[in-house]
N, C-alpha and C positions, 0 to 999 in steps of 0.2 A: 662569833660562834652563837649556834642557837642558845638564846640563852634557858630553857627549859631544859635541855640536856644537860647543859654545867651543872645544873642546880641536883640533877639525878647523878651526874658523877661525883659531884662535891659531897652527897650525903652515903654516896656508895663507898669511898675514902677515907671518911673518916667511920662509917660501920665497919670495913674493913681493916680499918688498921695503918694503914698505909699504900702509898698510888698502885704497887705493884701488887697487890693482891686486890685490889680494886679492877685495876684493869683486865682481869681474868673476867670477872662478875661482868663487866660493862663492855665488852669485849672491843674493848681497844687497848692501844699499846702503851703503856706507862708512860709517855713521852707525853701521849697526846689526851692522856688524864692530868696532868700538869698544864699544860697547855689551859685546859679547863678549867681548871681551877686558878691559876692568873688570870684567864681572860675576865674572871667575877670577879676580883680582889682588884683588877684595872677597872671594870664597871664600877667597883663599888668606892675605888677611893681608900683602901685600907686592907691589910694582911685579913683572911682567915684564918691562916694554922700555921704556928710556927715549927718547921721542919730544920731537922738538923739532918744530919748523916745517917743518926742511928734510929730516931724514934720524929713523932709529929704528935702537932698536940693543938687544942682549937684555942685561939685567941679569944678576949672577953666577946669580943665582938662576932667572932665566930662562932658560939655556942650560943648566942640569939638568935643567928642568922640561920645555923642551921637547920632549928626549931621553925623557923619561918618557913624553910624550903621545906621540912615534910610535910608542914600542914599544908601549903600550895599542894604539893605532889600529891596527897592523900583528897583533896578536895577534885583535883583533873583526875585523879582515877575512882573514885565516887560517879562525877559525871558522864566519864568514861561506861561503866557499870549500866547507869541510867539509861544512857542512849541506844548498848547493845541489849538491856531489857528490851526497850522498844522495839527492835527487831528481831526478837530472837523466835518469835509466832513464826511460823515457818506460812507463808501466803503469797499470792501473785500464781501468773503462770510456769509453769515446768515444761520446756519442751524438750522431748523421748525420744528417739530412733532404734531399732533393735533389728533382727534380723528377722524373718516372717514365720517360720515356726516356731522359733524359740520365744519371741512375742507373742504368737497366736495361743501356744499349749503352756506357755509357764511362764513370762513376763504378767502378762493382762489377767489370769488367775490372782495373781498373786497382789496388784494393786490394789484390793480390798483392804488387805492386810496396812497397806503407806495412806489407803485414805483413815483407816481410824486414828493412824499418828497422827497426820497432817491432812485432816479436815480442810482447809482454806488453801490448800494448794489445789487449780485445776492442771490435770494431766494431759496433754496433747500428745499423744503417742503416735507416732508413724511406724508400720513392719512394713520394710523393703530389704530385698536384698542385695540391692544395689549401695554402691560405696557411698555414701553420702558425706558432703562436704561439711559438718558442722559450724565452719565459720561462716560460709560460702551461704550458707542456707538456712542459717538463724537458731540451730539447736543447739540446748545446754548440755547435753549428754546424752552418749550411745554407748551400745551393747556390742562387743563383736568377740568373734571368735575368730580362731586362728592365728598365727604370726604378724609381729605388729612390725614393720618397718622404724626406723629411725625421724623422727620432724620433732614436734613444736606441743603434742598434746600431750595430757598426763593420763597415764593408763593403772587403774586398782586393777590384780590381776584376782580373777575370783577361781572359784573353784573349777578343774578341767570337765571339758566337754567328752562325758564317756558315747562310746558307739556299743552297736547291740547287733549282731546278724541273728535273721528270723524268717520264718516261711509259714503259712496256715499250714494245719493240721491234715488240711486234703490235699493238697498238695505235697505233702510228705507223705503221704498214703501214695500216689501217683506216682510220685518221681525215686523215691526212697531218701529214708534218714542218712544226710554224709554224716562219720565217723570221723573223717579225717578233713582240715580246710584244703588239703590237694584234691578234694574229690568235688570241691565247687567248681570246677574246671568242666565238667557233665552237667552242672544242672542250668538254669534258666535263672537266669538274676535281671532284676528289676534296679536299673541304677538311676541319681541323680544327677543330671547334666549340670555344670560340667566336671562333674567330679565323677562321673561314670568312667572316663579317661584314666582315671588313674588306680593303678592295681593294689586290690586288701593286704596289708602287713599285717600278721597276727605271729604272738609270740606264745611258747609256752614252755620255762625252764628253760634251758639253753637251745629247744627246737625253735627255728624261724621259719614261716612260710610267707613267700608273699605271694597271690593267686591274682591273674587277670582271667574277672570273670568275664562268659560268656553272654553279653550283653542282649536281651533279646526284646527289656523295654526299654527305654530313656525318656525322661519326663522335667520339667526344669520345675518341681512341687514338690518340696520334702513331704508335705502333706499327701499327694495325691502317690507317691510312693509306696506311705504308709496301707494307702487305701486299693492299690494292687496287691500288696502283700497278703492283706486279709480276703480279696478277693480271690487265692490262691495263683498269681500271674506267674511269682515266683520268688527266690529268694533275693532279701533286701539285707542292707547296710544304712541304720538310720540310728540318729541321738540316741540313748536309753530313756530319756526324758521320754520321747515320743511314741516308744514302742511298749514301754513297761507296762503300761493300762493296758494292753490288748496282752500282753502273754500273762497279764495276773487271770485277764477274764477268759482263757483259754481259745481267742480266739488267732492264735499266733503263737509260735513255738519260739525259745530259743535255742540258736544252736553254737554248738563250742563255749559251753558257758565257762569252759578249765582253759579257754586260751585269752588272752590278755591284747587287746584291741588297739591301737595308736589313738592317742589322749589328744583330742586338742584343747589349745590353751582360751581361755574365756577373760575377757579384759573387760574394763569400764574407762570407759575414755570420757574425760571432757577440755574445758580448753585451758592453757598454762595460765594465761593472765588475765582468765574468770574471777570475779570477784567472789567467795565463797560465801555466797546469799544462804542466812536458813534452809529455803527450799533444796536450794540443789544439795547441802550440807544431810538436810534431812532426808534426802534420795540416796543419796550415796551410803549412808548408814544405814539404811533399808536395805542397800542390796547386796553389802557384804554380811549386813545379818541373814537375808534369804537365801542366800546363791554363795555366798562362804568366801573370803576373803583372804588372801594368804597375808598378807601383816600390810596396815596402812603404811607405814613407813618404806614400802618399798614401789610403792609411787614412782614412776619414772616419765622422763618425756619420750613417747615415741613418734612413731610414722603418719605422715598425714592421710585422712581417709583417702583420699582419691591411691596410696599404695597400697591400703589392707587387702589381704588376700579376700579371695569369697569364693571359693571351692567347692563347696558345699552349702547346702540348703539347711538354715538351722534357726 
């Protein structure tokens, strides 16, 4: 048996009290905390703790001995200590993957913010919105939205991806303000391929509408969507992330602001048997501090990128 572990269960035994309330601590089976502790007392040539039925108690010899393994054990987790000082500067490279608007308008803003924490980290950021393979393709973590399939990565889920429907202000002059989301069925909507395919679900109270608009642009740019919109082409369907700077500065209306829009979910995926380096340690704590995290502990493995959906331009 290793003998560094005996010596961590032999002193967990007798701080405990005895093997079974030891083996709770050290998370093996009281069997195989005896086991450990004979295998020392066979190394060493002589009893530690004389055990009865009802109580244990440490030999002369074992009450030296002991004192010897904490100070071992206390001296490997000093150096212990030491060596994760030494790395704990968060530096080297970070490679990024995100999806191309949600990188363009609010990923790469925001890494001003992770370079005053981690100065010595450089950033290699890619926005594509195509699946990319992380293993495949050498990145330490990506951003994605939507539905994660089942594989091998581990996904932080962060805060959901809200939508916004909007149209300029001349354009609503033009076409007239809808009232109702059945009345987008009339007007001229500017969709994102290929999620222009699939028709708006909007909820409000126990009314449900789902509308398939009348497609009249298609564009495969969440960005160049935005930039129809404002042009007046017609009514859009984009992140609120993306739209919200244009309807504060009135060049873009919202509309149905009382109806409640399908949330998608926003993940951080990197890979399971990633070694948790500072840097990526210090990225990831960045982006459940900026982008909101719903509890680290619920960490899971999911779907390998080449299954993430990409629906949408984000």
């Amino acid at each position: 048996m290793d003998l560094f572990r005996s010596m961590q269960v032999f002193v967990a035994t007798v701080q405990a009290g005895s093997m079974s309330s030891a083996a709770a601590q050290v998370g093996l089976s009281p069997a195989m905390v005896g086991q450990h502790v004979a295998a020392l007392e066979e190394r060493l040539g002589t009893r530690l703790l004389n055990r009865t039925t009802r109580r244990q108690s440490l030999t002369d010899f074992g009450a030296s001995y002991i004192e010897q393994c904490r100070d071992i054990l206390d001296r490997v987790a000093i150096a212990d200590r030491e060596a994760e000082a030494l790395q704990t500067g968060a530096r080297g490279q970070l490679r990024v993957t995100a999806p191309t608007t949600f990188g363009a308008e609010v990923l790469v803003p925001a890494l001003r913010r992770y370079r005053e924490l981690a100065p010595e980290v450089t950033l290699d950021i890619t926005l594509t919105d195509r699946n990319v393979d992380l293993v495949e393709e050498g990145f330490d973590i990506a951003f994605r939205i939507g539905t994660l399939p089942d594989n091998h990565l581990i996904a932080r889920s962060l805060a959901p991806y809200r939508m916004m429907i909007c149209a300029a202000p001349d354009y609503l002059v033009r076409k007239g303000m809808p009232e109702h989301p059945s009345e987008l069925s009339s007007h001229e909507v500017v969709g994102f391929t290929p999620a222009a395919r699939s028709p708006w679900r909007m909820s409000k109270g126990g009314d449900v509408v789902e509308v398939e608009p009348a497609w009249t642009v298609t564009v495969n740019s969440g960005q160049a969507v935005r930039t129809a919109a404002r042009a007046g082409l017609g009514v859009v369907m984009q992140p609120a992330i993306l739209l919200s700077p244009d309807v504060q500065a009135g060049q873009l209306v919202q509309l149905f602001p009382d109806w409640h829009l399908r949330e998608r979910p926003m993940s951080l995926l990197y890979h399971r048997d990633r070694r948790m380096t500072p840097r990526l340690r210090s990225f990831i704590s960045f982006a459940a501090a900026e982008f909101g995290v719903v509890a680290e502990d619920q960490a899971s493995e999911v779907g390998e990128t080449s299954g993430l959906v990409r629906d949408f331009d984000v």
